[in-house]
C-alpha positions as CSV (number, residue, x, y, z in Angstrom):
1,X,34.3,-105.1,-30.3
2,X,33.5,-103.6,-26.7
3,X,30.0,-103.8,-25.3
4,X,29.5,-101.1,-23.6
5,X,27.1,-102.1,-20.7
6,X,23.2,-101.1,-20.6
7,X,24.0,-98.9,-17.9
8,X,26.9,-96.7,-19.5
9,X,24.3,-96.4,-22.7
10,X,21.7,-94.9,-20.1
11,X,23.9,-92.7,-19.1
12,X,24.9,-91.5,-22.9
13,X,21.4,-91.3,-24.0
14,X,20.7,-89.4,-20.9
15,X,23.2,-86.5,-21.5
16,X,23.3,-86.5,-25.3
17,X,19.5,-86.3,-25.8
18,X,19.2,-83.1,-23.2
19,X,22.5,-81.5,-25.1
20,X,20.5,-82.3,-28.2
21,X,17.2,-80.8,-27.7
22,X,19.2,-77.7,-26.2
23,X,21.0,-77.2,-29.4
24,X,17.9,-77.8,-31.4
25,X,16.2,-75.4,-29.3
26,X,18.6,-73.1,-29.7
27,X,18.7,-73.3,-33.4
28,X,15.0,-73.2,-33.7
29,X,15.3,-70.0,-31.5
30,X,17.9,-68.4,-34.2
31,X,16.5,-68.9,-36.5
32,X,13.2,-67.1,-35.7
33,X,15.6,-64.1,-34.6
34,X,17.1,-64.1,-38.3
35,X,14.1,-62.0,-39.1
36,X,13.0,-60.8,-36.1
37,X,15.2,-58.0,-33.4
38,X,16.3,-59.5,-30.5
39,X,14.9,-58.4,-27.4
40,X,15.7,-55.6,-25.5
41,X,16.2,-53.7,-29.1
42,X,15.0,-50.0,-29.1
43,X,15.4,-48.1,-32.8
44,X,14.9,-44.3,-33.0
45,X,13.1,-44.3,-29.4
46,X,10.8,-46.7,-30.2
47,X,10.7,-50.6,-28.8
48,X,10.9,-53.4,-31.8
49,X,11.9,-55.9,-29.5
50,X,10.6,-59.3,-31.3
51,X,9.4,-57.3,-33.9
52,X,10.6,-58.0,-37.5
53,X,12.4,-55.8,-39.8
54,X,8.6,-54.9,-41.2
55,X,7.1,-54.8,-38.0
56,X,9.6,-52.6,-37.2
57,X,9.3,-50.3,-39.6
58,X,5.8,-50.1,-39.5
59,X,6.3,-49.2,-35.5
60,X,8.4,-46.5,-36.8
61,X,6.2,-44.8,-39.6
62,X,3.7,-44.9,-36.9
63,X,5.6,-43.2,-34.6
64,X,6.0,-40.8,-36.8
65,X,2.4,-40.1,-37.7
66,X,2.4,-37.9,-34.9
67,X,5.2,-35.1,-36.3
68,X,4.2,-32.0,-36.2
69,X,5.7,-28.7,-37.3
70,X,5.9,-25.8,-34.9
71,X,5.8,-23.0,-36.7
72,X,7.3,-19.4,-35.0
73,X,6.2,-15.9,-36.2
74,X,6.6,-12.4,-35.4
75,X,5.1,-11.2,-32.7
76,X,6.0,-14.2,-30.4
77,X,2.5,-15.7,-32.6
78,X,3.2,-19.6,-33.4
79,X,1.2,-21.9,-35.2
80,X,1.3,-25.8,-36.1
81,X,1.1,-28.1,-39.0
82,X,0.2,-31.6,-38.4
83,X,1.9,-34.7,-40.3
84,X,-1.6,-35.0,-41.4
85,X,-2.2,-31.7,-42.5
86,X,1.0,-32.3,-44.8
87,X,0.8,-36.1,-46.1
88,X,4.1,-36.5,-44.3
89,X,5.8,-39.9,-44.8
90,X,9.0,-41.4,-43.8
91,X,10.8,-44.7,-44.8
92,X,13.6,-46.3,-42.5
93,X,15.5,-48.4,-45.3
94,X,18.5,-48.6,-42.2
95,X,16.1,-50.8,-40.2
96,X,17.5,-53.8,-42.3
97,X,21.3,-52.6,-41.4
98,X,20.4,-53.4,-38.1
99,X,18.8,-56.7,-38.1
100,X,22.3,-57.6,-40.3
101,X,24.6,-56.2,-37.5
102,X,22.4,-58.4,-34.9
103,X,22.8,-61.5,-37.2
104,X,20.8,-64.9,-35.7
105,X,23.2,-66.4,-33.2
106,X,24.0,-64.0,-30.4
107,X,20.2,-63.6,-29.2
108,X,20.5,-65.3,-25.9
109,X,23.0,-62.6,-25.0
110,X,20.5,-59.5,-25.8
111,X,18.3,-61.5,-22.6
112,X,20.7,-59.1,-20.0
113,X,21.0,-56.2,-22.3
114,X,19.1,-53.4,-23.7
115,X,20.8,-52.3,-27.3
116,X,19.8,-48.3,-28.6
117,X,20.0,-47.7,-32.3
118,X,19.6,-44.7,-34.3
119,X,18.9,-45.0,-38.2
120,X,18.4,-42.2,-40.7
121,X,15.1,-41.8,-42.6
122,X,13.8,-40.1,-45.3
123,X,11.1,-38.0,-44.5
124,X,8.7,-36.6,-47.2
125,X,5.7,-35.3,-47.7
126,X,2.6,-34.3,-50.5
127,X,3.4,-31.0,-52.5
128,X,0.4,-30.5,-52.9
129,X,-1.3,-31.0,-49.4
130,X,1.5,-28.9,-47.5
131,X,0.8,-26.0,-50.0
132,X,-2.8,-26.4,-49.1
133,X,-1.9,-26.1,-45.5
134,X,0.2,-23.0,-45.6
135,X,-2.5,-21.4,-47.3
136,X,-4.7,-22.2,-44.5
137,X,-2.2,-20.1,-41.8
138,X,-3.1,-17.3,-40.4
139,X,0.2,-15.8,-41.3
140,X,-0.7,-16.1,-45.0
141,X,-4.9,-15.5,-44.3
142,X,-5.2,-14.1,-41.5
143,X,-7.5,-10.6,-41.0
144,X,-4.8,-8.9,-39.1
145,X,-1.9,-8.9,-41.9
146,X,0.1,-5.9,-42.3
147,X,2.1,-5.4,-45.1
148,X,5.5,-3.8,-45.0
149,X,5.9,0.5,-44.8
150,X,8.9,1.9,-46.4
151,X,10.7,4.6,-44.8
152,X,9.6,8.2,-45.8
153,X,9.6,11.6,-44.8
154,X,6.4,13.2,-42.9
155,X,6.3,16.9,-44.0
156,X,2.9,17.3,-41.9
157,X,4.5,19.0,-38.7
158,X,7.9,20.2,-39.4
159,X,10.0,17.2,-41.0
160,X,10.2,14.5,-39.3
161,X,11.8,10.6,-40.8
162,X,9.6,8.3,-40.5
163,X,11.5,4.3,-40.3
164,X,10.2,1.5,-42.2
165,X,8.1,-0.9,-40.8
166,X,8.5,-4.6,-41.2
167,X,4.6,-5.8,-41.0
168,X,3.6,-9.0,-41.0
169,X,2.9,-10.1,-44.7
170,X,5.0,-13.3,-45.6
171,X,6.1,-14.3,-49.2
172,X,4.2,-17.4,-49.6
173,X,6.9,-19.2,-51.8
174,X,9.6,-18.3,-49.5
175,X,7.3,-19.7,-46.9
176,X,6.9,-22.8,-48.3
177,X,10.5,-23.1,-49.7
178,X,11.2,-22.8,-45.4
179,X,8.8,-25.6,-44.4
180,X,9.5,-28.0,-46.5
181,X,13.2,-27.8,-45.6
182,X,12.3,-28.3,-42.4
183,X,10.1,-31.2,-43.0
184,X,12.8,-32.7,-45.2
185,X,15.5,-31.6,-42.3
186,X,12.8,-33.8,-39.4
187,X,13.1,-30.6,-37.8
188,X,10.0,-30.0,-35.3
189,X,10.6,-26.1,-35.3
190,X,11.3,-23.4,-37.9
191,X,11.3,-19.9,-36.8
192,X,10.4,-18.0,-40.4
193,X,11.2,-14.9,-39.4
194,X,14.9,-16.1,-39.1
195,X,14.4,-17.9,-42.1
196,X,13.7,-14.6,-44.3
197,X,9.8,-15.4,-45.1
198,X,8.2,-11.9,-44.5
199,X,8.2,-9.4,-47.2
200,X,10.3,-6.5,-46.5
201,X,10.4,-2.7,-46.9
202,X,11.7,-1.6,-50.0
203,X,12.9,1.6,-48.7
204,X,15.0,1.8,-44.9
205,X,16.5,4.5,-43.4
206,X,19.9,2.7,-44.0
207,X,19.6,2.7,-47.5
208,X,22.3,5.2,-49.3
209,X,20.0,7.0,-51.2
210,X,17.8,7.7,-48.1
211,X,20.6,8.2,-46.4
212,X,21.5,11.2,-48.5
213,X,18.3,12.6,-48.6
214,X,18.0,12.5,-44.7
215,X,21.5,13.3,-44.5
216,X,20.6,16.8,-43.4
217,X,17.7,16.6,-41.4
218,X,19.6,13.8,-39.6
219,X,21.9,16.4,-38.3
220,X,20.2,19.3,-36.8
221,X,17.7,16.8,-35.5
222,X,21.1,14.2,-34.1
223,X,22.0,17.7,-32.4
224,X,21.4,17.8,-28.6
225,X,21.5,21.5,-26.8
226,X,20.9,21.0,-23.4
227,X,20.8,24.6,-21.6
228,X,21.2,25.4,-17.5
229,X,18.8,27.8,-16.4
230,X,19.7,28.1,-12.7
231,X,20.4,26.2,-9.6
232,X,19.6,22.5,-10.8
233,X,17.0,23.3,-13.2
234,X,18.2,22.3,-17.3
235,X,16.2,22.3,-20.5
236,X,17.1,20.0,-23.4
237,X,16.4,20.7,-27.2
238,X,16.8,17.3,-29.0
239,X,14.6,15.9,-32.0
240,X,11.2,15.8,-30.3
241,X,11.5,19.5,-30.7
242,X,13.8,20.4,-33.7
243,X,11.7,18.0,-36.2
244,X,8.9,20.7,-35.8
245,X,11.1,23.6,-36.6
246,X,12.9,22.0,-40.3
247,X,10.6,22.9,-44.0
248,X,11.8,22.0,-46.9
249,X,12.1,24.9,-49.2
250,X,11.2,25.9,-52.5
251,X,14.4,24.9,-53.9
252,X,14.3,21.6,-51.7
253,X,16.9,22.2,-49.0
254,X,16.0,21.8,-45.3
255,X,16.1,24.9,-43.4
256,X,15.1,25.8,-39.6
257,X,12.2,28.1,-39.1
258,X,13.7,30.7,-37.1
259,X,9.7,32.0,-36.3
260,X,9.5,28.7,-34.7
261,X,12.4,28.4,-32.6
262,X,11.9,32.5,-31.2
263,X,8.1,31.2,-29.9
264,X,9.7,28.3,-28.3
265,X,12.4,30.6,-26.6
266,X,9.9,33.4,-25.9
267,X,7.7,30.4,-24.6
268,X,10.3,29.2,-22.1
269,X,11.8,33.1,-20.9
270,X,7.7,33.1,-20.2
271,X,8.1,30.3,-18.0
272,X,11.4,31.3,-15.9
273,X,11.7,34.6,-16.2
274,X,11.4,36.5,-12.8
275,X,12.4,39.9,-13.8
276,X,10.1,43.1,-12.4
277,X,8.3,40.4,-9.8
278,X,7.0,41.6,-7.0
279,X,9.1,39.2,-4.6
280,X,9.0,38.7,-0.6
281,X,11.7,40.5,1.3
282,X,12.7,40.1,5.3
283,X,13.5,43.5,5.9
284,X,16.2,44.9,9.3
285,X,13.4,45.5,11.3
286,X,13.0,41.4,11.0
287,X,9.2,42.0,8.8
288,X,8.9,40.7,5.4
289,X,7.2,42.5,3.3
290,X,5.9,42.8,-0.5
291,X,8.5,44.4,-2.7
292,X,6.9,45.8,-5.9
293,X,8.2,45.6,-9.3
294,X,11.6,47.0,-10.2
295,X,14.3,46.2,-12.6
296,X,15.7,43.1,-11.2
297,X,15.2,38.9,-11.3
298,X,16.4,36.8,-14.1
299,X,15.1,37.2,-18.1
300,X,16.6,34.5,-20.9
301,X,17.6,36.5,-24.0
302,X,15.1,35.1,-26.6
303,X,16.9,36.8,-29.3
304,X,20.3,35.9,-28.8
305,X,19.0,32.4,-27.8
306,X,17.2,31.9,-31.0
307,X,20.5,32.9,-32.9
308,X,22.7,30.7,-31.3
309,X,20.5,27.7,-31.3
310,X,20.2,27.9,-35.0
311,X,23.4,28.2,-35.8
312,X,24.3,25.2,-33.2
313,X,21.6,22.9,-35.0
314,X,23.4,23.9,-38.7
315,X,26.7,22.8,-37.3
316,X,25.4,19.4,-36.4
317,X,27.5,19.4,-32.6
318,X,25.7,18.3,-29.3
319,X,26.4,21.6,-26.9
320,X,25.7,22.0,-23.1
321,X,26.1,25.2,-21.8
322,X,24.7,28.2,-20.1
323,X,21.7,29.7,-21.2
324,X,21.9,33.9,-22.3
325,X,20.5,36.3,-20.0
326,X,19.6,40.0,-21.0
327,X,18.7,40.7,-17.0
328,X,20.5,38.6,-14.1
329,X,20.3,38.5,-10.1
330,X,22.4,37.7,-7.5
331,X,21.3,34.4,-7.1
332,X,19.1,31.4,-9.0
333,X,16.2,30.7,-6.3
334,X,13.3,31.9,-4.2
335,X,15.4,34.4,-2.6
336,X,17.2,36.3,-5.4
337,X,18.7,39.1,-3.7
338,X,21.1,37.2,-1.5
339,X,23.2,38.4,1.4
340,X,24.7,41.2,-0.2
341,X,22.3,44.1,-0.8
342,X,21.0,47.8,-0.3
343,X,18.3,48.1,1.8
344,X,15.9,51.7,1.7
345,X,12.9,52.2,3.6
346,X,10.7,54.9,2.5
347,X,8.7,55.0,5.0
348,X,11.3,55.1,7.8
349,X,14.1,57.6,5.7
350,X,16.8,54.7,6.2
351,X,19.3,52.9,4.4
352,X,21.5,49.8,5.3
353,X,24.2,47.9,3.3
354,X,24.9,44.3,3.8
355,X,27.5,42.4,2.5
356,X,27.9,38.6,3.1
357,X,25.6,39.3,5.6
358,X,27.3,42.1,7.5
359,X,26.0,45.3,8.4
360,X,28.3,48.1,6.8
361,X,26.3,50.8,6.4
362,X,23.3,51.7,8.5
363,X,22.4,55.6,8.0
364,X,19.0,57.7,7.9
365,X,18.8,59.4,3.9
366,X,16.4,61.8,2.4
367,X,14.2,60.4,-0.8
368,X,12.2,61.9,-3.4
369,X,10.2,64.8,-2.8
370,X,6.9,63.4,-1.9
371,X,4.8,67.0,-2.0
372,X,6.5,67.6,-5.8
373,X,5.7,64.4,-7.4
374,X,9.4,63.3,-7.1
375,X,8.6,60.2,-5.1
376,X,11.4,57.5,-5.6
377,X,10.7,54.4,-7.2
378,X,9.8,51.4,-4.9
379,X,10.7,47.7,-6.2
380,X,14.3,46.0,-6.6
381,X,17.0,47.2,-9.0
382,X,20.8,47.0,-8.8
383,X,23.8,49.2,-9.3
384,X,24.4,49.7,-13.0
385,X,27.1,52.0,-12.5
386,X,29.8,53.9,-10.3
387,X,31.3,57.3,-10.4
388,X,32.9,60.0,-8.7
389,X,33.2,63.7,-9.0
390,X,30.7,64.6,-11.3
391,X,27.3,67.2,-11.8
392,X,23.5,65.8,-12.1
393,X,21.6,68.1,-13.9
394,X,18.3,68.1,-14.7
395,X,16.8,67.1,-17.9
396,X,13.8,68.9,-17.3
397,X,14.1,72.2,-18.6
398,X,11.2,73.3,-16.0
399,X,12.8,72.3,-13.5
400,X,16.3,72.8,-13.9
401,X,18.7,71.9,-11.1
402,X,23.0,71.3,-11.1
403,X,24.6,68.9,-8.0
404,X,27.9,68.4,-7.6
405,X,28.4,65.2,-5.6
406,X,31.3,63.5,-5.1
407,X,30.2,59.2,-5.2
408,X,27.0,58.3,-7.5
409,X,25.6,55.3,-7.7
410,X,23.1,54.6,-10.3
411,X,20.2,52.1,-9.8
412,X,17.8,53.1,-12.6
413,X,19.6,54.4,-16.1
414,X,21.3,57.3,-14.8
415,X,18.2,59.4,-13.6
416,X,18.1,57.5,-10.2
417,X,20.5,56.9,-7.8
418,X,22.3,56.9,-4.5
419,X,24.8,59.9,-4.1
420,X,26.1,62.0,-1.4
421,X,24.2,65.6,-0.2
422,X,26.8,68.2,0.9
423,X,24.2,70.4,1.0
424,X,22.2,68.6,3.7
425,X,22.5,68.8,7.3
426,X,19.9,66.4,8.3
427,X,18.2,63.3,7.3
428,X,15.7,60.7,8.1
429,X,12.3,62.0,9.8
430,X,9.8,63.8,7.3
431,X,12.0,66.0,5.2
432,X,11.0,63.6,2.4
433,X,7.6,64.9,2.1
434,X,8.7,68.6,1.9
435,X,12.0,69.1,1.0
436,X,13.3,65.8,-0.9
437,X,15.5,64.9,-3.3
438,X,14.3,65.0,-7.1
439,X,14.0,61.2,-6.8
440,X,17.6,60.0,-5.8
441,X,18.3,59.1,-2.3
442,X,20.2,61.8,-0.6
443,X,23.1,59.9,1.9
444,X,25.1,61.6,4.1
445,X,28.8,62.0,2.8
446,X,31.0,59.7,5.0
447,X,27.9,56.7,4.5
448,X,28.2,57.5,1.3
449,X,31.7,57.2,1.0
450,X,31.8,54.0,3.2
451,X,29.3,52.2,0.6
452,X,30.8,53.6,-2.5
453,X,33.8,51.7,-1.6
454,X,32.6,48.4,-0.4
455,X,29.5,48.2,-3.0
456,X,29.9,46.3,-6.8
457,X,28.3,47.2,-10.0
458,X,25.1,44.4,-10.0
459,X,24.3,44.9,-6.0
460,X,20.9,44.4,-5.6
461,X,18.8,47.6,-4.6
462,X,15.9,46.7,-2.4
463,X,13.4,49.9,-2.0
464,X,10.1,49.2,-0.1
């Protein structure tokens, strides 16, 4: 047998003994961390480093005390329900998976290292204390509640649809039905409007039955008639009007009041219509003065209008066009007469013709007999008509009169005009006052011959 010296033996029993305390350290060290998470273990956000697998799961049922429910309504409102207000509960049976997977041996590793785990739970909560809850909202008792409108048709002013409304009452079992999903989902948020919790309209405009009973008055009041005055100046008919002008009739059939739509024409031919005005004119001896009256300026036709209009709103199509005149001028604007026109001063016995703006005529006339009563009529008017060789003759059997003349122009019906005189030797002066014309302006032949074939029917007459 070899004996080993006292020495060697001190130096065995001085490693061995070290090695052996480690290892017994170790071991005792396991086996606390065969029920306990090793350090640096975080589960579902929270820290159970240390902790074991009931520790842990306590940890976790705490940190879920705090859930709350966010709850989103119409109107951007929201509201909340505490995991208190609820009796919410959770269990976290995967804790134990965990502490398996870990094991007991590998926990001096875990001192360098931080591990994340995520485990289901099973949420839950009291019946009866979340039904208690709801029933507390202010989306189920609150003073401000509105319940749903259907869709209907207001006959008060016209016809006019009326959509449905949503409002703001919720269906109470569809409302829980939706929070406890979410509760049993762990979701933090539910947006019940998304979810199909408020009571809705029984009646919509895009129902088919409403639908066909609208289907009409969706038409003429879906029909757009947008009309040009003048210049840059439009008026549009759409549904804010037309709804006023449908009734339902005795047989039930929508109709348009035709009553209705000739006072909203009349009402606008009011507003634009510039025909007889007294209007500002810069006369050729560079003065502007007041013409008064006359036949001239721009008039819608209400009647035509009113016509047209209906029979565009039966036919269901969006128009845009020109609105109908009965009386037109040269030109949409303050100054209506334009650049092509006949000027006739009383006063001064003259005449001029412009057209484009160039003098073509300039020529003294005779007017209406002022001492007779015969004046001529001051104001604006235009050529209605244009002839050649033919007789005025009075219509007034007491004083009866026949004049050949060769050019007439017409300016009012065909009782006033502008014609040639053969019979005249002179004009301008004062020959108006004693020896005028019955009313026409007397022009001497080669003027009048001159304008008769440079003027157009609808050239404005300017008489001051």
């Amino acid at each position: 047998m070899i004996k080993l010296s006292i020495k060697v033996r001190r130096i065995i029993l001085g490693v061995c003994i070290p090695v052996f305390l480690l290892l017994a350290l170790y071991v005792f060290v396991s086996v606390y961390y065969s029920g306990h998470f090793y350090p640096g273990t975080w589960i579902n956000g929270v820290n159970c480093s240390n902790e074991s697998v009931s520790q842990a799961m306590k940890k976790l049922e705490e940190h879920r005390s705090n859930y709350t429910l966010r709850i989103m309504e119409r109107g951007g409102k929201t509201e909340i329900l505490s995991g208190e207000d609820i009796g919410f509960l959770a269990t976290y049976e995967g804790v134990r998976d965990v502490k398996k997977e870990q094991g007991m041996w590998r926990w001096l590793f875990s001192l360098t290292d931080i591990n994340f785990y995520t485990v289901d739970s099973k949420p839950g909560f009291e019946e009866d204390k979340l039904r208690a809850a709801i029933s507390t909202l202010d989306a189920v008792s609150g003073s401000d509640i509105a319940d749903p409108q259907n869709a209907y048709i207001d006959y008060t002013d016209g016809i006019r649809v009326i959509p449905e409304t949503e409002g703001t009452r919720v269906d109470e079992e569809k409302l829980y039905e939706a929070l406890s999903k979410a509760v049993l989902e762990s979701r933090y948020r539910v947006d019940i409007d998304a979810e199909g919790c408020y009571k809705e309209p029984e009646i919509t405009v895009d129902s088919e039955e409403f639908k066909e009973e609208t289907k009409e008055i969706d038409k003429i009041a879906g029909t757009t008639i947008k009309l040009h005055i003048g210049g840059d100046i439009y008026e549009t008919i759409d549904s804010t009007i037309t709804y006023k002008w449908l009734y339902q009739t005795e047989d039930g059939e929508i109709d348009i009041d035709k009553e209705k739509v000739k006072a909203y024409m009349d009402a606008m031919e009011d507003e634009y219509q510039t025909w007889g005005n007294d209007r500002q004119f810069e006369t050729s001896y560079g003065t502007v003065v007041t013409v008064k009256g006359g036949y001239y300026g721009w008039s819608i036709d209400a009647e035509k209008e009113t016509e047209t209009i209906i029979e565009e709103l039966k036919a269901g199509e969006s128009v845009e066009r020109e609105v109908y005149n009965d009386a037109t001028a040269a030109q949409w604007g303050e100054d209506e007469v334009g650049d092509t026109y006949v000027e006739i001063s009383i006063d001064n016995q003259h005449m001029w013709f412009y057209k484009d703006g160039n003098l073509i005529v300039d020529t003294p006339v005779v007017t209406g007999c002022v001492n007779k009563g015969h004046n001529t009529p001051r104001g604006t008017y235009k050529i209605n008509n244009k002839a050649v060789n033919l007789t005025l003759v009075s219509l007034n059997p007491e004083d009866p009169y026949e004049s050949f003349v060769s050019y007439w122009l017409p300016f009012i019906g065909g009782s006033y005009g502008i014609h040639d005189s053969s019979w005249r030797s002179n004009y301008g002066g004062s020959i108006y006052y004693y020896n005028g014309s019955h009313g026409c302006v007397n022009t001497p032949y080669s003027k009048m011959q001159v304008l008769y074939q440079n003027v157009e029917i609808g050239t404005p007459v300017v008489i001051y």
